[in-house]
C-alpha positions in Angstrom: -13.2 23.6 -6.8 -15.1 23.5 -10.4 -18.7 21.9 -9.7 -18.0 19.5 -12.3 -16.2 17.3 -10.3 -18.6 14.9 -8.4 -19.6 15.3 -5.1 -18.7 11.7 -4.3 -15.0 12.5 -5.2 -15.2 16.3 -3.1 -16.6 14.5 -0.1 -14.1 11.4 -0.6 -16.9 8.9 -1.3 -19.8 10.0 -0.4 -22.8 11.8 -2.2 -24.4 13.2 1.0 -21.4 15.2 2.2 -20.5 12.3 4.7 -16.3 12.5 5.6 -13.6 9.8 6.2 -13.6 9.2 9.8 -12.4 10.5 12.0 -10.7 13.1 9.3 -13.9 15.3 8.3 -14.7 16.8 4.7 -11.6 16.0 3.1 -12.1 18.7 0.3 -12.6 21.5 2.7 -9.3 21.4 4.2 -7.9 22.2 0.9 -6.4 25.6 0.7 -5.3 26.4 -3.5 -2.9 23.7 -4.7 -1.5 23.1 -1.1 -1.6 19.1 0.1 -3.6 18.0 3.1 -2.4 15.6 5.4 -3.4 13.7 8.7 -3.3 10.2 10.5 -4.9 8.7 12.9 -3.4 6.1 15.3 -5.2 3.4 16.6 -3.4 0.6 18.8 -1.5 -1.2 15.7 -3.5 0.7 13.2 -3.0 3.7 11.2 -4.7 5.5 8.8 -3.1 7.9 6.8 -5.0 10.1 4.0 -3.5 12.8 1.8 -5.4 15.0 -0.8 -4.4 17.9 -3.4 -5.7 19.6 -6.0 -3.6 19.5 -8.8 -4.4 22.8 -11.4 -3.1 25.2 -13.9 -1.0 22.8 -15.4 -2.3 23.2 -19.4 -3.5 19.9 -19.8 -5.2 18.6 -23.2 -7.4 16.2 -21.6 -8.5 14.6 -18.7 -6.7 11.0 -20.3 -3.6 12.2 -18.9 -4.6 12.0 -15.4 -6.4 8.8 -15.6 -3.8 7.4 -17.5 -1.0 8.6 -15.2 -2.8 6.6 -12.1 -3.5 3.8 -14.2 0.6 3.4 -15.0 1.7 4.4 -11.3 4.4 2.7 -10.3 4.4 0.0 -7.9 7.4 -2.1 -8.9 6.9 -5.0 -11.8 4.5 -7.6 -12.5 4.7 -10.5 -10.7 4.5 -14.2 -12.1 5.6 -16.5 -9.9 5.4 -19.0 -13.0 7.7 -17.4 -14.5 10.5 -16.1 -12.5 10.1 -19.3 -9.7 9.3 -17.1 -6.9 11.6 -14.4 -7.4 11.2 -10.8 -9.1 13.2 -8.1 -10.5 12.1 -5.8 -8.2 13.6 -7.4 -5.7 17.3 -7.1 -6.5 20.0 -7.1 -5.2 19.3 -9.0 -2.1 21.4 -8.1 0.5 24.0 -10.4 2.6 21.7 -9.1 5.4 18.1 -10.7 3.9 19.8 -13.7 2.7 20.9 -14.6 6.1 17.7 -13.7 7.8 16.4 -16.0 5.4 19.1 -18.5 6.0 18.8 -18.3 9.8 14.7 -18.7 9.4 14.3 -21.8 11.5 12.2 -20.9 14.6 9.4 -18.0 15.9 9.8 -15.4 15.6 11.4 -15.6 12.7 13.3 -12.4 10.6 10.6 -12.8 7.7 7.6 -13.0 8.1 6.0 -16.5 7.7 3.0 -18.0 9.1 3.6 -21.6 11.3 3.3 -23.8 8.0 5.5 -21.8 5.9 8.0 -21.8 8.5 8.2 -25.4 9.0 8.6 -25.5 5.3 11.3 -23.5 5.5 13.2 -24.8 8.4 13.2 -28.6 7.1 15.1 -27.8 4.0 18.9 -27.1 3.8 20.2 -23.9 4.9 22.0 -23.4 1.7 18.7 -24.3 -0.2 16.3 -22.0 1.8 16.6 -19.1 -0.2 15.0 -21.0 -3.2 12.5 -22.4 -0.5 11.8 -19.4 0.6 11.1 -17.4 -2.8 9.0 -21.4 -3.6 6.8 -20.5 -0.5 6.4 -16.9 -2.1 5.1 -18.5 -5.3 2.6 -20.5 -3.6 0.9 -17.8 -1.4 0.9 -15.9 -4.4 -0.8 -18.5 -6.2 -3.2 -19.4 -4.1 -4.2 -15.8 -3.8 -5.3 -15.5 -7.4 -7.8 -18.1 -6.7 -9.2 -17.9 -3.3 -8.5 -13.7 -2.7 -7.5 -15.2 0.6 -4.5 -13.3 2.3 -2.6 -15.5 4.6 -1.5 -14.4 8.2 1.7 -14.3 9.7 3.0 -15.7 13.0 -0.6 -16.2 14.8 -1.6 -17.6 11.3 -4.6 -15.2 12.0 -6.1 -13.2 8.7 -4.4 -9.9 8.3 -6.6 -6.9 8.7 -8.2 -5.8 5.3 -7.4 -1.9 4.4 -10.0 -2.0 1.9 -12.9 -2.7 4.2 -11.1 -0.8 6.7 -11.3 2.2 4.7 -14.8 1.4 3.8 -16.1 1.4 8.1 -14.3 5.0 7.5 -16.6 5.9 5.1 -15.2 5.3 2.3 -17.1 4.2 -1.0 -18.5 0.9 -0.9 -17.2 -0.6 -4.1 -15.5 -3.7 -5.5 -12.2 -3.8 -7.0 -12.8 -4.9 -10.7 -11.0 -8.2 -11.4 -8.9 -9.2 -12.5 -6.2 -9.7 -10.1 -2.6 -7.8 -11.0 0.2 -9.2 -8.7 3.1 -6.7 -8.8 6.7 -7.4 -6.9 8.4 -4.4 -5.4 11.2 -3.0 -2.8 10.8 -0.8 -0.5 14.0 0.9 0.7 14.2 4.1 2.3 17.9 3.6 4.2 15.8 5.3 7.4 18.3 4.3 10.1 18.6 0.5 11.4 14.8 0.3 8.8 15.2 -3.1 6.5 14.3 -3.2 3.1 10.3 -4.0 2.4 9.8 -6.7 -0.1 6.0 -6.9 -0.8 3.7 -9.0 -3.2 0.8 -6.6 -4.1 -2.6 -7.2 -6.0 -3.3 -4.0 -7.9 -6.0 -3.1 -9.7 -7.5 0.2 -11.5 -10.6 1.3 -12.6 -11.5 4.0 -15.1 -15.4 5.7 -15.4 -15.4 8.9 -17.2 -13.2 11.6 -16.2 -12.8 9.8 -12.8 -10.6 6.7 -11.4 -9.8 4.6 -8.7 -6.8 2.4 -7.3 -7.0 -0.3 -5.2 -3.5 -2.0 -3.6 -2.9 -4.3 -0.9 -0.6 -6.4 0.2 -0.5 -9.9 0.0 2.5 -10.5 1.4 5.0 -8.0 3.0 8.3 -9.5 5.2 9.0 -7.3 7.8 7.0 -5.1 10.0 3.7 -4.7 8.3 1.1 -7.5 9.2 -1.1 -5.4 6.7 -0.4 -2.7 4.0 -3.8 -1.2 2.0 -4.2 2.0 -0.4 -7.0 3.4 -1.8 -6.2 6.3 -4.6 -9.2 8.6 -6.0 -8.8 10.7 -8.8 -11.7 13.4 -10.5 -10.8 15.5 -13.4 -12.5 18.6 -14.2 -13.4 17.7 -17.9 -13.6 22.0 -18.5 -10.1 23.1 -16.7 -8.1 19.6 -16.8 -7.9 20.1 -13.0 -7.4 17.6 -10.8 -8.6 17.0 -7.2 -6.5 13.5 -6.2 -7.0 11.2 -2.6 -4.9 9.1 -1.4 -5.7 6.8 1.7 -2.9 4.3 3.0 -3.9 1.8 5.7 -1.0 0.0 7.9 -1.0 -2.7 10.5 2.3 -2.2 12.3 3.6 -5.3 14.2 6.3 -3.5 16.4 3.4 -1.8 18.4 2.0 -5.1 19.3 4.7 -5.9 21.6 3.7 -5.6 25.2 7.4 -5.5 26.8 8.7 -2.3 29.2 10.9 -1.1 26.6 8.1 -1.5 23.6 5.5 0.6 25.3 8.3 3.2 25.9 9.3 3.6 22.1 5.4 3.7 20.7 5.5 7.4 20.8 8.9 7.4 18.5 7.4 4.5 16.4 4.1 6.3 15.8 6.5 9.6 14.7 8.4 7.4 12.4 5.1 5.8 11.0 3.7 9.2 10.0 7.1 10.7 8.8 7.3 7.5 6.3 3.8 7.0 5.6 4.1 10.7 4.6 6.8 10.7 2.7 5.2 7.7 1.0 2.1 9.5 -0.1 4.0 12.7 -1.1 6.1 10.1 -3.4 3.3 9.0 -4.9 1.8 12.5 -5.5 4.8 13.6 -7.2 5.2 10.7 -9.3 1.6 11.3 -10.7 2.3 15.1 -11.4 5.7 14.0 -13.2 3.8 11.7 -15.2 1.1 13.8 -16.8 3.3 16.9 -17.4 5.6 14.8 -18.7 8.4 15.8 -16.5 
């Protein structure tokens, strides 16, 4: 790796050589242009991290790569304002979420809701809870951009925070820079009986000389995350136009909360299907980064 890029980005975060826990030195697991991948499971938790270095690609300046995280894609921009609730990115809906919506009258509910929100729902029409539903989107949402508070789900209880998860792992200890970018997107990847993810996400992006960050999390997701976080690094060798690029996904699954016989039996196949997808995920991303800066 060319000593130009910073230690803090080599040792993902940290100046003295510290490692992501329980991971190690992220950059010495790198072998040439190969990607690193690992997760580590804890109860509901996991913590997936990916890293690559990206070179010999003929780049004219480190601007691409900072510009290609800057415009990665992570569905539209959201304004409830504008679209009452509802997004693009969402589309189509299927006769499937309409009717989980429809039927949302009692916990646990198909969507996720927290108590208020789902007495909301359940004391309007059936045929009008669709537009009640995408209203109640509109105001978490709202609310969001002014408190940064992200509202729970069933227990009403906070949803974990993947940023400050990441930063216990040892990851830098630095602010998101405001302001907040909402973005609406869909997340389908026809996995089996696996539902469509339709998530609200505050994104935001900062850019300090040849290096840049990404910070995402959810603010509201509908079905089986109680908590979705991603932390994306980026340092560009300002001499070869190389690349080294972390990626760090946080997840709160719900399904291996459940304490029933049958629950405890599938958590090994869940926790299979968490890394297979959350891998997948990353590798997406990766990819998408590549195709943007080579201009493929």
């Amino acid at each position: 790796m060319p000593g130009t890029i910073s230690a803090a980005f080599l040792a993902f975060g940290s100046v003295a050589g510290l490692a992501i826990v329980p991971f190690g030195p992220i950059s010495a697991k790198l072998k040439g242009n190969e990607p690193w991948r690992s997760m580590d499971a804890q109860a509901s938790m996991f913590t997936l991290v990916r890293a690559q270095r990206f070179s010999g690609l003929g780049l004219a300046s480190c601007d691409v790569w900072t510009n290609g995280l800057r415009n990665l894609e992570y569905g539209t921009p959201y304004d409830p304002a504008v679209t009452g609730g509802d997004s693009a990115a969402w589309q189509p809906w299927s006769k499937e979420d309409l009717e989980m919506i429809r039927s949302c009258v009692r916990s646990p509910c198909k969507v996720k809701l927290d108590p208020t929100e789902l007495g909301e729902l359940a004391a309007s029409s059936p045929d009008s809870r669709y537009s009640k539903y995408l209203g109640i989107l509109s105001t978490r949402a709202n609310a969001y951009k002014t408190t940064l508070v992200r509202r729970g789900y069933e227990k009403a209880e906070p949803p974990i925070d993947a940023w400050s998860k990441l930063v216990e792992k040892g990851a830098p200890i630095s602010e998101p820079p405001p302001p907040v970018e909402l973005w609406a997107r869909k997340i389908d990847y026809k996995a089996g009986p696996m539902k469509p993810v339709h998530q609200i996400l505050d994104r935001r992006y900062l850019k300090q000389g040849n290096e840049a960050q990404l910070w995402v999390r959810d603010l509201y997701t509908d079905h089986y995350f109680d908590g979705w976080g991603e932390r994306v690094y980026l340092a560009c060798d300002p001499e070869s136009k190389d690349a080294f690029v972390i990626q760090a996904l946080v997840l709160e699954f719900d399904l291996m909360r459940k304490t029933d016989f049958f629950s405890k039996l599938a958590r090994p196949r869940m926790r299979a299907a968490v890394q297979e997808l959350g891998y997948r995920y990353l590798d997406e991303k990766a990819d998408s980064l590549k195709k943007y800066v080579t201009g493929q």
